[in-house]
Every structure is written in structure tokens, then in C-alpha cells.
N, C-alpha and C positions, 0 to 999 in steps of 0.2 A: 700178445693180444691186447687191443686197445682197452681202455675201460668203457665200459657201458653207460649212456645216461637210463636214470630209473626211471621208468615207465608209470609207475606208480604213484609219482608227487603229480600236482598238478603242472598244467603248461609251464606256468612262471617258475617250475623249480626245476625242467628237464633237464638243465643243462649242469645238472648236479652229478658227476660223474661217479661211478661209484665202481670198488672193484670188484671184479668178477673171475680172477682169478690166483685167489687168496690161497697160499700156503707159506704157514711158516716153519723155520727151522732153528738153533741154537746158533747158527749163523747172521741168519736174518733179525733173529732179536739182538745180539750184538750189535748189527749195525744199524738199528731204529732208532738210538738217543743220536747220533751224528748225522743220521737225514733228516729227521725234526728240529736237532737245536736252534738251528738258524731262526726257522722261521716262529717256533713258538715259544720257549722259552727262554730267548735270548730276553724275554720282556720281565721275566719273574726275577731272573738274576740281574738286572739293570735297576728293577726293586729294592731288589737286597743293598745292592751297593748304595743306593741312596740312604737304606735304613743302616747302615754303618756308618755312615757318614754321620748322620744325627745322633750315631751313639758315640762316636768319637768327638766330636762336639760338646757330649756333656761331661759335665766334669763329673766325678766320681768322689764319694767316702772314703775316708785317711784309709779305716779297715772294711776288709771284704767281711760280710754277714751273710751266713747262712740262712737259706730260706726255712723260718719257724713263723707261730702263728700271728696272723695278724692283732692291731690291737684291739682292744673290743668295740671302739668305735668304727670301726671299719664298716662300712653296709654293703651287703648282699641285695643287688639289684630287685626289687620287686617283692617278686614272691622270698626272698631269700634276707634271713631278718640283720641285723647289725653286727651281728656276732661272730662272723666267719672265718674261716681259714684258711693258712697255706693250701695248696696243694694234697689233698690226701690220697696218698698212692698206694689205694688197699684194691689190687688186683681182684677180689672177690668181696663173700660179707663176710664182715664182720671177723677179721684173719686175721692174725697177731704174724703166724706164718708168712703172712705178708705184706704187715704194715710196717713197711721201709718207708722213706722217704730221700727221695735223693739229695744228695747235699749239692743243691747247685741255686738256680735261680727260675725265676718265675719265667723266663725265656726257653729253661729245659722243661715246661708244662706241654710244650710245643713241641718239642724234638726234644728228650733226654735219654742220658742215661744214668745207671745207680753204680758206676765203678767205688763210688764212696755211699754210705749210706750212713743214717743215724736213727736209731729208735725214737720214734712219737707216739704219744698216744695218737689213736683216731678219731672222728667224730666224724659226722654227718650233718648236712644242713636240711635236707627238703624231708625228711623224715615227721617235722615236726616245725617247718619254717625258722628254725633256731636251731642253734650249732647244741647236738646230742653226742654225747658216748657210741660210738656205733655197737659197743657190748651192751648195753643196757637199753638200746631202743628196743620198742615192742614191733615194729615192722621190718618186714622184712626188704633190707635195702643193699645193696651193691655201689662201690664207689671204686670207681675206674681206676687204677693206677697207670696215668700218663705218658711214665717213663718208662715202666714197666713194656708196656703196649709199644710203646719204641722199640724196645730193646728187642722182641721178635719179630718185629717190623712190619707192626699192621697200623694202618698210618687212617684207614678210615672207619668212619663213625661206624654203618651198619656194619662190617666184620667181626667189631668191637664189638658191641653188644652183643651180636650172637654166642660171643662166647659166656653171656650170662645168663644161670640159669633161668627156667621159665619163660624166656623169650625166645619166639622166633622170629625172621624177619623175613619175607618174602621179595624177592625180586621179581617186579612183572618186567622181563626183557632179558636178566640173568646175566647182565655187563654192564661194566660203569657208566652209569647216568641214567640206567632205568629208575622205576618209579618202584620203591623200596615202601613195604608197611611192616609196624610194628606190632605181631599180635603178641599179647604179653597172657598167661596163664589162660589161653582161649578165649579172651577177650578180641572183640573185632579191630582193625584196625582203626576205627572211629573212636576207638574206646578207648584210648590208650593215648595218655596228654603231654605235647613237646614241647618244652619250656627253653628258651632262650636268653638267657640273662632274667630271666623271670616273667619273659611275653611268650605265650601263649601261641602257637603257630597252626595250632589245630581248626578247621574251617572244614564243617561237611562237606561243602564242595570239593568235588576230587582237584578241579584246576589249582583251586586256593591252600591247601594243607600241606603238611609237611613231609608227604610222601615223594614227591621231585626232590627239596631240597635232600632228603635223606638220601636219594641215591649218588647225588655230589658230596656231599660234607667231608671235610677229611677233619683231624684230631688237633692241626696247626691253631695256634693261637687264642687253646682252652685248658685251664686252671683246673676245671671238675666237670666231670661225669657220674652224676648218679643215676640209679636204676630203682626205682619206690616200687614196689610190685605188691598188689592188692587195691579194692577202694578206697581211695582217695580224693574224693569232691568235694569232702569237708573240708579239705584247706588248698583244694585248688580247683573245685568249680565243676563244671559240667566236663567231657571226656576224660576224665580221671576214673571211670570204671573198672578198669580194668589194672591201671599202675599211672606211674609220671617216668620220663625220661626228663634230664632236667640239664642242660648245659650255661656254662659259667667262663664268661673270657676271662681271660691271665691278668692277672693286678701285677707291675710292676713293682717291684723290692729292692732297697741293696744298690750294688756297683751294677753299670749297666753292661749286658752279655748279651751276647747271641748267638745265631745258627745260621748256616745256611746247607740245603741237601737237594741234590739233585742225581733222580733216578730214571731208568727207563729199561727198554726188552721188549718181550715181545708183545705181537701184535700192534703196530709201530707206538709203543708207549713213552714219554715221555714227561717227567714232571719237575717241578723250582717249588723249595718252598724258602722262604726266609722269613727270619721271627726276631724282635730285640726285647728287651724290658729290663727297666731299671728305676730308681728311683733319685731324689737330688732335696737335697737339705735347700731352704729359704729364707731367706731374711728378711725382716719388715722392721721399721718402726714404729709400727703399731703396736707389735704384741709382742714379748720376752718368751712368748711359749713356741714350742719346737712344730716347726710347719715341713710339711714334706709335698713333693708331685712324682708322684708313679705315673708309670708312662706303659704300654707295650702295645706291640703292633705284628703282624703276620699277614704276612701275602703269599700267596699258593696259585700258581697256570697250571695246568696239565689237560695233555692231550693224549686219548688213544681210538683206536680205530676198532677196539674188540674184535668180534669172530668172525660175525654173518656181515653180505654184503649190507652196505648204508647202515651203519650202525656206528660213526664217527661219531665221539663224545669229547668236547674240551667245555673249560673251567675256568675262571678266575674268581679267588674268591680272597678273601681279608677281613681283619676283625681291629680291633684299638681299645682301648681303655683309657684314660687320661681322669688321674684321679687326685683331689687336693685333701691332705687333712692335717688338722690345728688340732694338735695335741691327742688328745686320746676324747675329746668332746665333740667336734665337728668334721664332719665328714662329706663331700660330694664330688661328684664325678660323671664321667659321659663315657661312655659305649656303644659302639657299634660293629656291624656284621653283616656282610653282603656278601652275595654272590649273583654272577653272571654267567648262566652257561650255556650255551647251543647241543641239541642231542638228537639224534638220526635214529627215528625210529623203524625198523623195518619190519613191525609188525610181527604179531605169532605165526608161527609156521604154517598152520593152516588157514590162514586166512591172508594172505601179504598186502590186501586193499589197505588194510587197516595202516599202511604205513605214514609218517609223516614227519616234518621237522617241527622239532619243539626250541624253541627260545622262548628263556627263564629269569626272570629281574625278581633278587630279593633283597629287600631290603629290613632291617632291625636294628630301632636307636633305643637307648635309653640316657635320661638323665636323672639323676638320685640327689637326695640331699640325708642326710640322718645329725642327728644331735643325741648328745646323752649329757642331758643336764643334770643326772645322780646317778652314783653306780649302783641302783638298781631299777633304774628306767632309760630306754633307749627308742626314737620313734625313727622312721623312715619312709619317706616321701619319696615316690616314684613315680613321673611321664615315662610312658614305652609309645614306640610308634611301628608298626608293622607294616609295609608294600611288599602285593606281590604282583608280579607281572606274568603275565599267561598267556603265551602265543602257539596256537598248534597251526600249523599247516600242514593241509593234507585234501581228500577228497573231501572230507568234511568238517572244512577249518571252525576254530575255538579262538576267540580270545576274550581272556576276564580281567579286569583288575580289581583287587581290591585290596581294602585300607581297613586295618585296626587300631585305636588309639586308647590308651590307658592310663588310667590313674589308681596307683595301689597306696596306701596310707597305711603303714606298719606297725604297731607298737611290739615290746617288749616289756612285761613289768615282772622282778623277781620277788613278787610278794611277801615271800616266805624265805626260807635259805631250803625250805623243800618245796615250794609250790613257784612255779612261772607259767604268767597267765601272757601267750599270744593272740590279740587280737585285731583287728582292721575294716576297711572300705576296699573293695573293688570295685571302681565305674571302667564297664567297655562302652562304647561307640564304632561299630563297625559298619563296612560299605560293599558293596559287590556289585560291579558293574561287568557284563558280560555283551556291550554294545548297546545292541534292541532292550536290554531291561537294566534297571537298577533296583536292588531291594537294600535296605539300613535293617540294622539293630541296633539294639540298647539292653545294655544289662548294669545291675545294679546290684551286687553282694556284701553280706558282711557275715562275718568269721570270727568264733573266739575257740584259743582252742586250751587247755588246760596240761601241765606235765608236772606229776608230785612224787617224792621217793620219803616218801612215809618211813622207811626203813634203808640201812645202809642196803646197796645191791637192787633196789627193788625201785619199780619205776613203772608208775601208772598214768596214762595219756586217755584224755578225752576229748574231744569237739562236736560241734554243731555248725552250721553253716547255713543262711540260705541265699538263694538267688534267685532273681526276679527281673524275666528275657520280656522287651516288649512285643514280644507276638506270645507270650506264653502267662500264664499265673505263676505266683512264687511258689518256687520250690524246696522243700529243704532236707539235708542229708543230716545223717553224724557217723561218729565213728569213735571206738573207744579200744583199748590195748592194754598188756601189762605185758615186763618183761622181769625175770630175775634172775640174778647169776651166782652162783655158788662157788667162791672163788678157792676152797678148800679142793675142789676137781677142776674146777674150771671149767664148769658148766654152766650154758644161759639155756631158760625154756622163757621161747615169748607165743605171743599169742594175740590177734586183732580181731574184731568187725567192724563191720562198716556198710552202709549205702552208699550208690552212685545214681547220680540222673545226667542225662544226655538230652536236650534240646535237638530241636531240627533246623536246619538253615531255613531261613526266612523262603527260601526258593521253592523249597520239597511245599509248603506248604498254601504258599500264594501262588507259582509256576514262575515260569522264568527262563530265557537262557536256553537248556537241553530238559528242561523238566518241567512237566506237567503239573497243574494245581492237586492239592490231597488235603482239604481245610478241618479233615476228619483225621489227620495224621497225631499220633502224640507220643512223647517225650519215653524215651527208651529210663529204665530204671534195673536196678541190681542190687543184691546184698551178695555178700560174702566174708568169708572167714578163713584165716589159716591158725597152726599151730605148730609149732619147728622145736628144737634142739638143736644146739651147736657143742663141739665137744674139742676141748685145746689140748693137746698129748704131746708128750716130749721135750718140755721147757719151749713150748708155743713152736715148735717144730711142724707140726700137723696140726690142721684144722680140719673138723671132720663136723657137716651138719646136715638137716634133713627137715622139710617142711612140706607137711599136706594141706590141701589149700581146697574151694569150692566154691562158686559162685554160681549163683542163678540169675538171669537175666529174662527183663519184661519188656514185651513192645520192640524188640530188635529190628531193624532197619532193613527195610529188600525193598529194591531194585528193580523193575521189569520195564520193558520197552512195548510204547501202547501203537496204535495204530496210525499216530500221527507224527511216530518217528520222535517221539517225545520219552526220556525216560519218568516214571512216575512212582516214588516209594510209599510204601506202606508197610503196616507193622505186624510181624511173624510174630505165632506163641512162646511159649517162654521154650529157652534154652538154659541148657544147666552145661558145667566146665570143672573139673576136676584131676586132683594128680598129686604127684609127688615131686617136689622139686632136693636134691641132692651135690652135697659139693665136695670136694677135696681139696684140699693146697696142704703144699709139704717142703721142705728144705729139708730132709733127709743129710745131706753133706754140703759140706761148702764149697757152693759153686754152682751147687744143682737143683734146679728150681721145678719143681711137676705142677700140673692143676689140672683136674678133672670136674666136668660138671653135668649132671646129666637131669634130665626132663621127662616126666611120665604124664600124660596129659588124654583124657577121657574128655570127648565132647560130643553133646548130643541136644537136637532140638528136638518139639515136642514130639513127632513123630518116631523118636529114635535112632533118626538119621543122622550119621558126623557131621561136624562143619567141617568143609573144605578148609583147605591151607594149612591144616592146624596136625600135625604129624604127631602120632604117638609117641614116640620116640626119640629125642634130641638129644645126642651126646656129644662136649667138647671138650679135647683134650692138649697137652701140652708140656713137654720137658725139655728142657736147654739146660746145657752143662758150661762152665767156664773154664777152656781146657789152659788156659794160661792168662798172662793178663793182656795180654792182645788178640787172642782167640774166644770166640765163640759159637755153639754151634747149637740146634734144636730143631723139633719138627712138631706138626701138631697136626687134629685127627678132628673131622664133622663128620657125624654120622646120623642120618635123618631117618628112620623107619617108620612104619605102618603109617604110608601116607595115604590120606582116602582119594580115592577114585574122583579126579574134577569131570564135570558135565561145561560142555560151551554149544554155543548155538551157531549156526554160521545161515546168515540172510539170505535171499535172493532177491529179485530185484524188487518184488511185490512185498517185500519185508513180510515173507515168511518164513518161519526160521525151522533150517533141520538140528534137531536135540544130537550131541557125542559126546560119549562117554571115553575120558581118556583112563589108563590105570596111572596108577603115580607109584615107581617101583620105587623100595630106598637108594639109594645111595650112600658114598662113604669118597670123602672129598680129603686128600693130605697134601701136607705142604710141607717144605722143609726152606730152613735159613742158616746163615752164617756172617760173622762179622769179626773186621780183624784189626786193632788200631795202629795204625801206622806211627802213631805219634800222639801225644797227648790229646790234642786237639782234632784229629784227621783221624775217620772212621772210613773203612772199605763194607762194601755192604752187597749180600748176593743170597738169592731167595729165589724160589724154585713154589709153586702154585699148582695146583690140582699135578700132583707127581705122577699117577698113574694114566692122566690123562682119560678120568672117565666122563662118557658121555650120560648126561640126565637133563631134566629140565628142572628147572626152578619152579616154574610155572604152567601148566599145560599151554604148550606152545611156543613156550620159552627157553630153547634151549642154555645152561653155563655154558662157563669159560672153558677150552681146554687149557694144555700144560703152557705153563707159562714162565718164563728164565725174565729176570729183570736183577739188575745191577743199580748201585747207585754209590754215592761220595757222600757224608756229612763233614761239616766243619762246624766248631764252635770258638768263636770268639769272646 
């Protein structure tokens, strides 16, 4: 049967065919990577070969060096202070259980694995803007292990996360390249701040934020993942209500290495990543002191056609680093991060008007500079620049662009050999143009935040912050913590609060674009607190911990659509958010790696009605064994329960709308993987995706993916 054009786009996109008689089979994913390579990924791998080539070109260090931490003049882009580090590959918080670190290079931040491993302490950076003990912070943080995440073969950002606890991540589409939000301990997706290199990607507007990028991102050509969960505005601003998510590209180290992997299956899936990084000793006649240039770079295509008909999603995306530093005193460097991706949206189920094509321009540079004129003061100086680009087509086409530009000013001073005082300037300047309107902002912040350990094990954090929006008055948060560990058990009890404040885009409030004026709208606010135990057993074999958390929330942001086809927000009464967050990691035997994380979460607004999206129950799990040293095998378990009932509206032509009520049954999603090395360098690789094939929706109206077979090759050079 021929394929169909859709009905649904407008005239100029009918000729968009789409298929209409979709079945796959273990056969037919088979043969998906060889009817796509031609035409899409021949272009990711034609990449890579050029990024071989530039690594074969550089010369390399007499000895190979292991990736360990950088030096302390190194800086952390923006928000992230001078002091940072390798790679830290602690699968959960705060896990001894499983703070490995793989002995390779900053190119397997991208694609690794830990066949060799070596014991590091760990630390954290966005806990506290400076590199902390991740045992002795007082908040509650998770830092991604890179290699780790490799090694069971979840290669993107929002899968990643879900496996941490107190997060959920919603898919409105429920296939790669839908429109992904992060609600963190029932906090809204508005609420909850994405940090890239240290810029800020969060923009009220839905065109503008970081919920599109989130549904393409993959893990290629990123050094750190952390997860801050709680309030947070004292040291990063407005949408930190709720937690930070915080991403960090790879700094080049060492002899230069790399990867390249290419996988595909079912539902004609398809994807190339390739990644290098390394570094290269310099000579001057300038200076006798030791000069180095890290370098690293990634580039990622993929294409898949997902389930339902018109629902094609491809990608090109890439990131770099290029970094200079003279001795252990100066430091600077440039980064960047884009992505390009076309996405076929075909609407929720009951409604299929709503369908349309989205094409997505992002762009994120920074450039940095840091000095450390004594070793116990270090400043850092940061330009970030943000574009996004926002094209919908459909019956009721969209497009926006907008621009954020930054300047973050860093200090570091260790005043004491117990007291370090972080402090700074943030100036924004932001732009949203959406055709017929333009609105600007301005914001202007400044931050000191205090961290003292009065006593061996004991570690107490305080800040203030305020900020000052030009459509708004200044506003200002704090936040304060202690943590302490008893290293006779190997117990930590920490403990934080904090305020959050949230601003409204210049649009909700002057009109604009799809939104009505509201000059009576104000500034969403929060307080909240948790308090946890963490507990190490076994000669740090098992990590076992547990945190009840609570926040109330003022002035929360909704949404309605008014008579002139215009949507128009305004501010709901307070809402409250509550639960228990829970983890496991364990190395039981050698070889056999478990982690369990699960999620208890109460939310109610003032009426005592749930918020939507936000599931009672969140549980992920995960164990892979090492049945030889070429064999590997694992499977892992989401399980989402007591999801509240979504309500949607569906128009008619007079836009009036009929109210329906959907139910949201749980679900229970598993996957299973294997990997088998043919050879030192030469990895086979085969994973298996929603295994029972159950049908749910993500989203009211959204149905997932079914079962899914994909294969893939990595190579490391």
C-alpha cells in the first residue's frame, strides 16, 4: 500500500508522506541500520573520520596519564567555580559503592567503559559553586556516572535522569524528540533550572526552554551530570525552586583517544556518535612555566521514525571545548553546544489537529577566563551566549527566537583553612522575538555564599542572594545546610532550607506572541526543607540512604485560554509537595553491580487536589553481572504508580471547549542489555527496550514506545 500524505499539516507540507502501514518485527529492526545508513548516517561517520584525523595529527605525551583531577586552576564555566574535576562517575549520591572512576580518558566521558577502574575520592561542583566532598555536602545531590551509564547502554540525557531519585521526567509525545519536562520533588517543570556549561536554558516560554532540547540531548561529549534537588535560587537565580540539573562538556586531558559507535533497530532507528579528546604540552619563549591545550569534541546524527504514523525524529548535534592553561595560575578557554533537529509531531491521540513539524536551532557558547594569583584566592570570568530557534508548522504555526547573553564574575577566597567564602555578579540580557512582538529583559544578581567545618566531619553552608528582573522589584532568597559524618559507622545525617523565587517572562505579563497581558501577575515563591541519612555497610559494598523533603509553593503559574484565542496566566494558591526519597547501590560480588531508587511523593494544591504529572510512586532499578571479561549482561525495571487522573479540553470551532477526564493506570516498563568485547578496543552491543511490550501513555494522549531490538558497534581508539 502506498504511503499516505498527511492531511493534517498545512497545503505547503502535504506532500509529506507518511506511513500508514507500520509493523515491525526482530527482522525488520535488523534490517533498519542498512536502509538508513546511506542516506543518514553516512554523515556522523564521515565526522568522526575527520575527528581521527585531527587526533592522529597531534602528537601525544612520552607516558599515557590517567584521568585524575584537574588542577586547581582549572575553571568551571560560569556557574561552576575554579576548582573542578575529572570526571566523577558516582552513579547515585553520594556511594562509595560506587565511586569508581574509569581509568581512561576524557573522550570515555562520552562513550566509556570501567573494564579498569581506580578508587577516587568524590566531590561535587554545583552543590555549593566549588568543588565539595560529596560525603560531607549538606544537599542533597547525585552526580551521574558517565561510563557507568555506558556501560548499560543508556546513551540519553532524560532516561538518565529518570533513574534518579525524586525526579520525574514527562514525555509530551512519549518518543524521541518529544517535548521532555523535568519535575523534580513536585516541583513544576518551570521550576526546576538547566544549566549548560553554566547558562541557564530555562525561559518561561514553552518555544524558548529546555524542554525540546531535553527530548534530543544524548550523553556524547559531557564530562558531568549533576542532579541539586531542593531550593536553590540562592546560588543560581530564579527557576531553581524546585532543584538544578547541571551539564558540563568534557575537558581534554592526557594522550589523545577516542570513540566511535554506531547503533540502530527497531522502528527504522539509526544513530553515529564520535567523540576525541586529549591534550598537547607548548612551548613559548615567553615563559619557562608548563603550558598545556585540551582540546575535545563530539558529534552525534540519529534518526528514527518511532511508532505512530508522522512521527519522524532526526538530530545532529555536537559540543567542543578548547582549553589553554599556564601553569596551575591561568586558565581560559571556549565551549560550545548545539543542536539541530527536525520532529514530526502527530499530535495526542484525541485530538490529531494538533499535529505539526517542529524545526529546532540551538545554540550555547561560552568563553571563560580564571586567574589564581594565591593559593587561597581564585576569580573567574565568564561570556555565555544562548540562541534558540523555534519553528512550528502546523494549522497554527509558531515561530520565536530568542537570545540570552551573560556575564557571571566568580570569586573563590579560602579565608580560613575552615571557612571559604563564594561570591559573584550575574548580569542577564535577554531577547524573545516571536515575529508581530518583541519583549527584552534585564537582570542583574549578586550572591555570597559561605561553607565552614568548624569541626573534623562537620560542614555547615550558608547563602543569600538577590536578584533584580527589570519588569520586577529585587528579590531576594537564602538558604542554609549542615552535614555530618560519623566515620566510626559511616554515617552522614545532612539537612538544608532554603527559599526559591520565580519571575514571569516579560510576555505573561505585557502580552505578546500566543499570550494575553496579566500586569497583575506576580512572581511565583517557595520554601522548603529536607532531611536524609546515608548509611555505608560492607567495606563501602552497600550504600543505603533515605531523605524526606517538603516544600510549599506561592503564586504558582496557570495557564487558560481566553476568548481571543490567546493563552493568559495567572497565579493559583499555594500548593504544598512532599515525600520520601530512597536509594540503594551495592557490589555484593565482583562483577555484579545492583541499584535501586525509589520515589514517594504527595502533592496537593490548595483545594487538595494532586498536581497532574507528578506519580506517587517512582521506582528504578538495575543489575548487570560480568560473566567473563568479554561478556556482559543486565536488565533494568520503571515502575510509575498512583498516577493522578489528567483532565484535557478539546475545542470546537467557536473555541469551546469540552472538559475529559483521562485515568493514568501505572505501568511497569523493563529492558534488558548485553555486551560482548570482541577485542580490546571492539565492543558488540544488543539491548532489548520496553521487553514485555506494554502499552501506556506517558502523557494523556501520548502513547510510549513499544518493544524494541537495536544493535550497535563501539570502537575506541
Amino acid at each position: 500500500m502506498r504511503n499516505a500524505p498527511c492531511l493534517l499539516l498545512p497545503q505547503t507540507k502535504r506532500d509529506r508522506f507518511v506511513n500508514s502501514t507500520k509493523n515491525y518485527s526482530p527482522a525488520r529492526a535488523l534490517r533498519a541500520s542498512a536502509r538508513l545508513f546511506p542516506s543518514f548516517a553516512s554523515k556522523a561517520t564521515a565526522a568522526a573520520f575527520a575527528l581521527i584525523a585531527v587526533t592522529a595529527a597531534t602528537p601525544a605525551p612520552a607516558a599515557r596519564a590517567q584521568t585524575a583531577p584537574a588542577p586547581t586552576g582549572t575553571p568551571a564555566t560560569s556557574t561552576f567555580t575554579a576548582n573542578t574535576l575529572a570526571p566523577i562517575n558516582t552513579l547515585a549520591t553520594n556511594t562509595p559503592a560506587a565511586n569508581t572512576l574509569a581509568a581512561g580518558t576524557p573522550a570515555d566521558a562520552a562513550l566509556a567503559d570501567d573494564d579498569a577502574t581506580v578508587q577516587l575520592e568524590a566531590y561535587v561542583v554545583s552543590a555549593s559553586r566549588t568543588r565539595q566532598n560529596i560525603k560531607l555536602t549538606p544537599s542533597s545531590v547525585t552526580s551521574l556516572a558517565l561510563s557507568e551509564l555506558n556501560r548499560i547502554q543508556i546513551s540519553d540525557l532524560r532516561t538518565a535522569l529518570q533513574m534518579t531519585p525524586g525526579v520525574n521526567i514527562s514525555e509530551t509525545g512519549g518518543a524521541a524528540g518529544s517535548k521532555s519536562a523535568i519535575f523534580m520533588r513536585g516541583a513544576g517543570a518551570n521550576q526546576t533550572l538547566f544549566l549548560i556549561d553554566g547558562i541557564r536554558m530555562n525561559a518561561e516560554d514553552w518555544t524558548s526552554g529546555y524542554t525540546n532540547y531535553l527530548g534530543a540531548a544524548g550523553l556524547a561529549g559531557l564530562e558531568r551530570v549533576e542532579i541539586l534537588r531542593g531550593p536553590q535560587s540562592t546560588l543560581y537565580g530564579g527557576a531553581a525552586m524546585g532543584g538544578v540539573v547541571a551539564l558540563e562538556t568534557a575537558r581534554g586531558r592526557g594522550p589523545a583517544t577516542g570513540v566511535v559507535a554506531i547503533d540502530g533497530g527497531s522502528l527504522n532507528s539509526i544513530g553515529a556518535t564520535a567523540a576525541v579528546a586529549g591534550s598537547a604540552s607548548l612551548a613559548s619563549n615567553f615563559t619557562s612555566a608548563t603550558q598545556t591545550l585540551g582540546y575535545s569534541a563530539a558529534l552525534t546524527a540519529a534518526c528514527t521514525e518511532n511508532d505512530r504514523d508522522f512521527n519522524t525524529f532526526r538530530h545532529y548535534s555536537g559540543s567542543t571545548r578548547i582549553e589553554y592553561q599556564l601553569a596551575d595560575r591561568v586558565t581560559a578557554g571556549f565551549t560550545y553546544r548545539g543542536l539541530r533537529s527536525h520532529y514530526e509531531e502527530p499530535g495526542p491521540a484525541y485530538d490529531p489537529t494538533q499535529a505539526g513539524l517542529l524545526d529546532l536551532n540551538i545554540d550555547i557558547a561560552t568563553l571563560y577566563a580564571a586567574w589564581k594569583p594565591v593559593t587561597t584566592f581564585d576569580t573567574c570570568l565568564t561570556y555565555g551566549w544562548i540562541q534558540n530557534i523555534y519553528d512550528w508548522d502546523s494549522s497554527y504555526p509558531s515561530y520565536a527566537h530568542s537570545t540570552r547573553n551573560v556575564i557571571d564574575w566568580q570569586n573563590t577566597w579560602q579565608a580560613l583553612e575552615q571557612l571559604q567564602l563564594v561570591g559573584g555578579i550575574n548580569t542577564e540580557w535577554s531577547r524573545y522575538d516571536s515575529g508581530d512582538t518583541a519583549e527584552s529583559e534585564r537582570l542583574v544578581s549578586i550572591y555570597i555564599n559561605a561553607v565552614a567545618n568548624p569541626l573534623k566531619n562537620l560542614e555547615l553552608t550558608a547563602g543569600i542572594r538577590a536578584d533584580d528582573y527589570s519588569t520586577f522589584d529585587a528579590h531576594a532568597t537564602w538558604r542554609a545546610g549542615a552535614a555530618w559524618r560519623i566515620e566510626e559507622t559511616k554515617t552522614t545525617f545532612r539537612a538544608t532550607y532554603g527559599t526559591g523565587f520565580n519571575a514571569p517572562a516579560p510576555q505573561y505579563v505585557q502580552g505578546g506572541g500566543w499570550y494575553a497581558a496579566n500586569p497583575d501577575l506576580k512572581p511565583e515563591k517557595s520554601k522548603g526543607w529536607d532531611i536524609g541519612v546515608e548509611q555505608d555497610l560492607w567495606r563501602d559494598r552497600i550504600t543505603l540512604g533515605a531523605t524526606f523533603f517538603k516544600n510549599d509553593f506561592e503564586n504558582k503559574f496557570l495557564a487558560t485560554p481566553n476568548a481571543y484565542y490567546l493563552y493568559q496566566y495567572h497565579n493559583i494558591p499555594d500548593a504544598t509537595t512532599k515525600g520520601l526519597e530512597t536509594c540503594l547501590y551495592a557490589r555484593p560480588l565482583a562483577g555484579l553491580n545492583t541499584q535501586l531508587t525509589y520515589t514517594y511523593l504527595d502533592t496537593r494544591d490548595s483545594t487538595g487536589a494532586r498536581l497532574i504529572r507528578q506519580p506517587r510512586h517512582i521506582l528504578a532499578a538495575d543489575i548487570n553481572y560480568q560473566f567473563t571479561k568479554q561478556l556482559m549482561a543486565g536488565a533494568g525495571l520503571s515502575w510509575f504508580g498512583g498516577r493522578p487522573d489528567e483532565t484535557y479540553s478539546i475545542y470546537d470551532a467557536s473555541w469551546t471547549p469540552t472538559t475529559i477526564v483521562q485515568k493514568m493506570p501505572d505501568y511497569v516498563i523493563v529492558r534488558a542489555y548485553a555486551s560482548y568485547n570482541v577485542c580490546k578496543n571492539l565492543k558488540l552491543k544488543l539491548r532489548l527496550e520496553n521487553l514485555f511490550d506494554k502499552k501506556y501513555d506517558t502523557v494523556a494522549g501520548y502513547p510510549g514506545l513499544p518493544l524494541g531490538i537495536f544493535g550497535g558497534v563501539e570502537w575506541k581508539f
